[in-house]
N, C-alpha and C positions, 0 to 999 in steps of 0.2 A: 753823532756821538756814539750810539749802538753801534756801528760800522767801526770805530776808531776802538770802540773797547774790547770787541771781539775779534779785531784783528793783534790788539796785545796780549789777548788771552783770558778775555775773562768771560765767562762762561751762566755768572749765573745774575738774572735781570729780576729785579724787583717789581712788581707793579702797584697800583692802587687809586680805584678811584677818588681816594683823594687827595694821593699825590699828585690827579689831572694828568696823569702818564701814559697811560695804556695804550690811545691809539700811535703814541708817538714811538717805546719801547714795541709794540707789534710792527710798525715799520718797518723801523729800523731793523728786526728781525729776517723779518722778510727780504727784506734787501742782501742782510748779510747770508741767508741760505740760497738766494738766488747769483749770487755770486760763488757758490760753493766754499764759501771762505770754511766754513764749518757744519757738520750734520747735524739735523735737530734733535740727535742721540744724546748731544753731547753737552747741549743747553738749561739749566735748569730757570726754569722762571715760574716766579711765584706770583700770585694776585691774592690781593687782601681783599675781601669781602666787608663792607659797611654794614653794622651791627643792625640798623634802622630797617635796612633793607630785608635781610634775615626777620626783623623782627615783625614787619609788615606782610609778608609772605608765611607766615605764621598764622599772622591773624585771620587773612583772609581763608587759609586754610583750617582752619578751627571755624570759622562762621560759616564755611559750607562743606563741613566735614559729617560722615555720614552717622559718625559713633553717635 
């Protein structure tokens, strides 16, 4: 699918853990730069970050933070 959209021109890929995408859109990416169809200049791809995750990586940094 990656392959098929960026050969019509579309350039920029959404990701998010939970949309379950990521390994699939980095694929697909990969494939298409290794085929030179397009340079990774010219791609924008975004990844959403899970608020939970952020928010757990907080804590643990607050619990062993030196202040």
């Amino acid at each position: 699918m990656i392959t098929t959209a960026a050969n019509i021109g579309y350039r920029h890929f959404d990701t998010s853990e939970v949309y379950e995408n990521t390994a699939q859109i980095g694929e697909g990416i990969r494939k298409v730069l290794l085929l030179g169809k397009v340079k990774r200049k010219d791609l924008f791809i975004t990844a959403k970050v899970n608020i939970s995750l952020v928010l757990l990586i907080e804590a643990d940094y607050d619990h062993f933070s030196l202040n």
